[in-house]
SEDREN-364111 format. One record per residue (C-alpha): residue number from 1; x, y, z; residue in one letter. Coordinates in steps of 0.2 Angstrom, whole numbers, padded with zeros to 4 digits, m for minus. Last residue first. Layout:
pt resi: NUM	px: X	py: Y	pz: Z	resn: A
...
END
This chain:
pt resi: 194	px: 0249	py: m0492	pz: 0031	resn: X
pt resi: 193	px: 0229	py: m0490	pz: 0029	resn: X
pt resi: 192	px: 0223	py: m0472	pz: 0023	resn: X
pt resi: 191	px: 0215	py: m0461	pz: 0040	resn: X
pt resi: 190	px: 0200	py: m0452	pz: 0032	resn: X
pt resi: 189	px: 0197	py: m0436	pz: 0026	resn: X
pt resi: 188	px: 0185	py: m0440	pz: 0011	resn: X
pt resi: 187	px: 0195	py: m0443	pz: m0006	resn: X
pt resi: 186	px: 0182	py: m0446	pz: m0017	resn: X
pt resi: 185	px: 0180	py: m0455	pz: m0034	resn: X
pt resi: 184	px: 0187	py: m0475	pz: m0030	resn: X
pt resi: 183	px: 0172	py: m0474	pz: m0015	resn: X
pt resi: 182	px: 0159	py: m0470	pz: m0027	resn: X
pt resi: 181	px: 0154	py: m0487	pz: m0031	resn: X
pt resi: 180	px: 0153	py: m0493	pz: m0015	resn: X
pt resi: 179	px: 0138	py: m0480	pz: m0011	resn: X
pt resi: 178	px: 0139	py: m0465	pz: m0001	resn: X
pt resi: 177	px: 0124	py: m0463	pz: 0013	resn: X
pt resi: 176	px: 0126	py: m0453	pz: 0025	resn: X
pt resi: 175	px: 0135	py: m0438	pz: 0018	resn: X
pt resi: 174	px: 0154	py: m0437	pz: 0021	resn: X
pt resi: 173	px: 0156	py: m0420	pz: 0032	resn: X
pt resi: 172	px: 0176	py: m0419	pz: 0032	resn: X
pt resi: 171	px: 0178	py: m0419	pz: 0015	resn: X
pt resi: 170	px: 0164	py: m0402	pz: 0012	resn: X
pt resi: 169	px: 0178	py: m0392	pz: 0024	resn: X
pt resi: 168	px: 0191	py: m0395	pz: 0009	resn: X
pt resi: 167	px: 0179	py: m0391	pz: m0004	resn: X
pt resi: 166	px: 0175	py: m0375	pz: 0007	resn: X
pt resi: 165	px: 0194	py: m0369	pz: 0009	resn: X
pt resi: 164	px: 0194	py: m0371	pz: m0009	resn: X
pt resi: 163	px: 0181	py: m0361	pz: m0014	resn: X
pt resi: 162	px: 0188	py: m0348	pz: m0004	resn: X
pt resi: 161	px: 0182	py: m0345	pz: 0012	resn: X
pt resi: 160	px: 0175	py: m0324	pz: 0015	resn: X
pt resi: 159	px: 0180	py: m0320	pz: 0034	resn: X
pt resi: 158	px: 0175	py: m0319	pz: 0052	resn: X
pt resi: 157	px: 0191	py: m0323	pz: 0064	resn: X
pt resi: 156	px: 0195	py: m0339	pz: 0073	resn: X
pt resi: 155	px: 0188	py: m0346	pz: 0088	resn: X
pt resi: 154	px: 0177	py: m0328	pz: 0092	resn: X
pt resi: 153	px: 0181	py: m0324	pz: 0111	resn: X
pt resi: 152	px: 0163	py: m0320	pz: 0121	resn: X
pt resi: 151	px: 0167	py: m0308	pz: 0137	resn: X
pt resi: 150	px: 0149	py: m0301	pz: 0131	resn: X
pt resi: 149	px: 0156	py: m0284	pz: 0132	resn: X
pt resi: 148	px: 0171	py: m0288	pz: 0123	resn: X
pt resi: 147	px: 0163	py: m0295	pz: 0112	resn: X
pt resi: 146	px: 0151	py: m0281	pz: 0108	resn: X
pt resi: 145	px: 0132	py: m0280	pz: 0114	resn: X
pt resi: 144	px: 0116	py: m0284	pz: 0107	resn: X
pt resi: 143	px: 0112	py: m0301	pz: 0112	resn: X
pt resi: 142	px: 0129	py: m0311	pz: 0117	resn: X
pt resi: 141	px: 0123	py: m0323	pz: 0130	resn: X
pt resi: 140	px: 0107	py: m0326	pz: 0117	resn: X
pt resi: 139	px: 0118	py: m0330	pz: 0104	resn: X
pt resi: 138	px: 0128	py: m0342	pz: 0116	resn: X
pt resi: 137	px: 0113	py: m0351	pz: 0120	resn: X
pt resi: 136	px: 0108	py: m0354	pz: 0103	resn: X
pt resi: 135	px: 0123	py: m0360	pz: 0098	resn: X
pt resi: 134	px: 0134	py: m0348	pz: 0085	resn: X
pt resi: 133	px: 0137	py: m0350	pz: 0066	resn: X
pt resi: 132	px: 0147	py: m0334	pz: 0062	resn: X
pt resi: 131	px: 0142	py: m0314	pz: 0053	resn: X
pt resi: 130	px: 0151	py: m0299	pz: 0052	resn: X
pt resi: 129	px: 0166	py: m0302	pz: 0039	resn: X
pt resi: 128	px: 0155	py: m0314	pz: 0026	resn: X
pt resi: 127	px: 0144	py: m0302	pz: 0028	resn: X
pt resi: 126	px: 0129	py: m0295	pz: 0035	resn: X
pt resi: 125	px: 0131	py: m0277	pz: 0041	resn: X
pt resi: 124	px: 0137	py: m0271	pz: 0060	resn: X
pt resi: 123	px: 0130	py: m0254	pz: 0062	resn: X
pt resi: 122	px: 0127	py: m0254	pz: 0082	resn: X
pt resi: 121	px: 0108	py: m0263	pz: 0080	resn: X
pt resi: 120	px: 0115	py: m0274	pz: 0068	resn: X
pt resi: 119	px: 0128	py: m0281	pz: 0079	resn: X
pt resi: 118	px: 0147	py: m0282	pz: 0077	resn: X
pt resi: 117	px: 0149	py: m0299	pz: 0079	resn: X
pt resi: 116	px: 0131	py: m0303	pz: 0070	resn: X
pt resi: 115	px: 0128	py: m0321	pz: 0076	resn: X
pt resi: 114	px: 0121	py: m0335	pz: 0066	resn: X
pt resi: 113	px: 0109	py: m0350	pz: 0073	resn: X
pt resi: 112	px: 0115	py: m0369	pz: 0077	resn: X
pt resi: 111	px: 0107	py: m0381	pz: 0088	resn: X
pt resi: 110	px: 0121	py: m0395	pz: 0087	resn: X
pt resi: 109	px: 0137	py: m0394	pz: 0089	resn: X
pt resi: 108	px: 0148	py: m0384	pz: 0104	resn: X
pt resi: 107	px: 0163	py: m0373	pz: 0098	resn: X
pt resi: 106	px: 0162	py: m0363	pz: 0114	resn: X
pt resi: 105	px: 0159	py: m0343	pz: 0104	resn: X
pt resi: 104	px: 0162	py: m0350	pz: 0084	resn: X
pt resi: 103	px: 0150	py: m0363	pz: 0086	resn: X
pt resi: 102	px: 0149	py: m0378	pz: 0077	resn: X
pt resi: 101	px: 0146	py: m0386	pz: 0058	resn: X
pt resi: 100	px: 0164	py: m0381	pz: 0053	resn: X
pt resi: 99	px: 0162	py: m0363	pz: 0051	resn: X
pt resi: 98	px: 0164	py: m0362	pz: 0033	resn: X
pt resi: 97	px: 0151	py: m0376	pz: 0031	resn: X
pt resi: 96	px: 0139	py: m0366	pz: 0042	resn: X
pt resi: 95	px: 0141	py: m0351	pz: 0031	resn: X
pt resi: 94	px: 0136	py: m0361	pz: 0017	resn: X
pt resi: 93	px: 0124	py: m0368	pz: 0025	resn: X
pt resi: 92	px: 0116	py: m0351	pz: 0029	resn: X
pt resi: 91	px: 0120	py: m0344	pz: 0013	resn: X
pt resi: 90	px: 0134	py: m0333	pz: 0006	resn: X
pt resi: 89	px: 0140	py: m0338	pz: m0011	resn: X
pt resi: 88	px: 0157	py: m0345	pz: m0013	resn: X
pt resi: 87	px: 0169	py: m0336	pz: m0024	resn: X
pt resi: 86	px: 0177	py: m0343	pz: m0042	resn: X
pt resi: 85	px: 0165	py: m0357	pz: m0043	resn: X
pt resi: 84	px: 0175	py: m0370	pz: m0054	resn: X
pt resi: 83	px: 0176	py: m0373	pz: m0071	resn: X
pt resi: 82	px: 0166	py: m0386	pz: m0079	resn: X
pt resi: 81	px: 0177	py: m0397	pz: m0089	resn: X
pt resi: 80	px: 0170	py: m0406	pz: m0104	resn: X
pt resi: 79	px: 0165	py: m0423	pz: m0107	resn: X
pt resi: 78	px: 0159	py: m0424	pz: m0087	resn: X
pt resi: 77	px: 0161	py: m0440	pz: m0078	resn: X
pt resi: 76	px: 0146	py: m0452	pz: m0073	resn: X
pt resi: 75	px: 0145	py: m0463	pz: m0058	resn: X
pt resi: 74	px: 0133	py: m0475	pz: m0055	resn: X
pt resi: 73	px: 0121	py: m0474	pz: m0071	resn: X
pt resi: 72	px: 0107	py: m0486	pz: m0070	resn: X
pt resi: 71	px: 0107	py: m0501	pz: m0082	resn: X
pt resi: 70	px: 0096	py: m0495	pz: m0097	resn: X
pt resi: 69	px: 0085	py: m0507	pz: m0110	resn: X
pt resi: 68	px: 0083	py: m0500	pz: m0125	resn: X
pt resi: 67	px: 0068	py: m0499	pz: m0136	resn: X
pt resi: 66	px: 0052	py: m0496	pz: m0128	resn: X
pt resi: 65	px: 0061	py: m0487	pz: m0113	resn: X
pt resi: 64	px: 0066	py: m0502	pz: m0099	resn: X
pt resi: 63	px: 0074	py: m0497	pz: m0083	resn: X
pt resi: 62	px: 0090	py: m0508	pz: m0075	resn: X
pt resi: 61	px: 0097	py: m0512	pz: m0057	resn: X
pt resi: 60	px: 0115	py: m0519	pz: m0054	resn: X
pt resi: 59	px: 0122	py: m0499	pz: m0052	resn: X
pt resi: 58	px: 0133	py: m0494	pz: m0064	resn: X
pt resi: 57	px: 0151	py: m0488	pz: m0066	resn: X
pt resi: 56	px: 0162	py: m0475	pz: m0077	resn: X
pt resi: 55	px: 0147	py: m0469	pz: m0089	resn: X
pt resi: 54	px: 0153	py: m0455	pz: m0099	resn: X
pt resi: 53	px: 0144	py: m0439	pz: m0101	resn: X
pt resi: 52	px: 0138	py: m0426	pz: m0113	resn: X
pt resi: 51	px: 0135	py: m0438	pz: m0124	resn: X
pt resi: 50	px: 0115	py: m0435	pz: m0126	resn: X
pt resi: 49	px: 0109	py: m0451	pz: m0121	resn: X
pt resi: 48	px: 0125	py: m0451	pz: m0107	resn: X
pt resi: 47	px: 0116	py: m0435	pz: m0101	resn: X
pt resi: 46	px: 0100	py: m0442	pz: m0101	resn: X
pt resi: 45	px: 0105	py: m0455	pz: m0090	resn: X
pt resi: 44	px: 0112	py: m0447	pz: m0078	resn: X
pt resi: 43	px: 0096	py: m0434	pz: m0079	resn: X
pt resi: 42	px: 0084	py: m0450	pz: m0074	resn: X
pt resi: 41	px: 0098	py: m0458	pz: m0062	resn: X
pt resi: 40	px: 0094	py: m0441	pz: m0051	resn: X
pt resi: 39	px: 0112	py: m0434	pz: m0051	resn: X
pt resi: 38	px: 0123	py: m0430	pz: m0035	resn: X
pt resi: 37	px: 0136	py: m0417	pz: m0034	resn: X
pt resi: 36	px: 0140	py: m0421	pz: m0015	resn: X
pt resi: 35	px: 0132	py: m0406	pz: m0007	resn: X
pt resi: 34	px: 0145	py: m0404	pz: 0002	resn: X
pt resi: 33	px: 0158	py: m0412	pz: m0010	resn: X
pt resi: 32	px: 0157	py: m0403	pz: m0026	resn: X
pt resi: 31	px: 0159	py: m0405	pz: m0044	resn: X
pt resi: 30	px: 0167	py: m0422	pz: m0039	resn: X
pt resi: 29	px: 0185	py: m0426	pz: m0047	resn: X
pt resi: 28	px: 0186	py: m0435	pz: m0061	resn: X
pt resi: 27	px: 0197	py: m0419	pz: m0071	resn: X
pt resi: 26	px: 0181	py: m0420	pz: m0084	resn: X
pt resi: 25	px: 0172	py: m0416	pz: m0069	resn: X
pt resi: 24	px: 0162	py: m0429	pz: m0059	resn: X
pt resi: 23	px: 0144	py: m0433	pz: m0055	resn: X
pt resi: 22	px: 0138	py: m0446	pz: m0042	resn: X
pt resi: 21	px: 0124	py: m0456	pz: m0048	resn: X
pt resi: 20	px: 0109	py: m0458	pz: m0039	resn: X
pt resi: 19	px: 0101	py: m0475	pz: m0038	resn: X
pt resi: 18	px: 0086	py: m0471	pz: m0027	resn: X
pt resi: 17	px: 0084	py: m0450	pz: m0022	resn: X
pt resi: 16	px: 0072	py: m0450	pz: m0035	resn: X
pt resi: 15	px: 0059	py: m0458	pz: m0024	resn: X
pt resi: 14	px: 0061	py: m0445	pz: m0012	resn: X
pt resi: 13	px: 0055	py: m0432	pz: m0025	resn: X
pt resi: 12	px: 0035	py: m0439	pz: m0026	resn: X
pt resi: 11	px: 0029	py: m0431	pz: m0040	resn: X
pt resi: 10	px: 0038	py: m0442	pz: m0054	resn: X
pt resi: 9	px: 0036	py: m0459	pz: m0044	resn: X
pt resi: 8	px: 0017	py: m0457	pz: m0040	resn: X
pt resi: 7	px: 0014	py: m0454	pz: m0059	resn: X
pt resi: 6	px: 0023	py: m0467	pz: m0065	resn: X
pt resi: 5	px: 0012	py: m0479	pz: m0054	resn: X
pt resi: 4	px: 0000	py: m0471	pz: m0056	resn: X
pt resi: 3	px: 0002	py: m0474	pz: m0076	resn: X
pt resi: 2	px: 0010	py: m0494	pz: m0073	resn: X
pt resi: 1	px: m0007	py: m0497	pz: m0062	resn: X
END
């Protein structure tokens, strides 16, 4: 039962998702807020095995080895400093971050594609300069032709964020679950009491 059991856990990935622990940078701020740099307890451990991580908090729950006896790693700091990203990569979500999760045409949520503003068919490229998260419906609207055709007016202009632009825009997306623990660590966009 304890081997299936082990067995289950390794190859199902949700069930590392329990007990995370969030990882900071030597400077104790998050490696990154959206995705919030988050650690399977197993690596969280590993590291602070290997010293290459100081323990700050821990969760109430333990794990045994055949010697030690482990309480799960809450949050966990970086011994040495990780410099920074110095340009953000261009992905979907990415792109979706630096456009605030809506779209750039009505600025409505949800159902979210990307839009060539100067299309592809008329030599528009992919870029950070070319490309914004637009609703479906919108997109469809726009097709083919220009902006002005369309009558579509972007919300603000098509251009590369800088990693610091998209830390920024990571703190005002807090991810569902963010445990007590954390709290002391991240400095979410939210109103402080007087």
């Amino acid at each position: 039962m304890d081997g299936d059991f082990r067995t289950s856990f390794v190859r199902d990935p949700a069930t590392l998702k329990h007990c995370p622990a969030l990882v900071l940078n030597a400077d104790f701020r998050p490696l990154s807020y959206y995705p919030l740099s988050l650690w399977p307890w197993q690596e969280a451990i590993k590291a602070a095995v290997l010293d290459r991580v100081t323990i700050l908090t821990e969760y109430d729950t333990t794990v045994r080895s055949q010697r030690t006896e482990f309480r799960l790693p809450s949050v966990v700091v970086l011994k040495e400093f990780v410099q920074p990203q110095k340009r953000v990569a261009f992905t979907r979500f990415n792109l979706f971050l630096r456009d605030e999760f809506c779209c750039q045409y009505c600025g409505s949520r949800g159902d979210l594609t990307f839009d060539h503003v100067i299309p592809r068919s008329r030599g528009g490229i992919t870029s950070w300069e070319n490309v914004v998260a637009a609703c479906s419906p919108c997109n469809l609207h726009k097709g083919n032709k220009t902006l002005k055709q369309s009558g579509l007016h972007l919300r603000r202009p098509a251009r590369a964020p800088t990693p610091e632009e998209m830390q920024a825009h990571g703190r005002r997306f807090p991810p569902g679950h963010l445990h007590e623990s954390w709290m002391d660590y991240l400095y979410w966009d939210t109103e402080l009491d007087a």
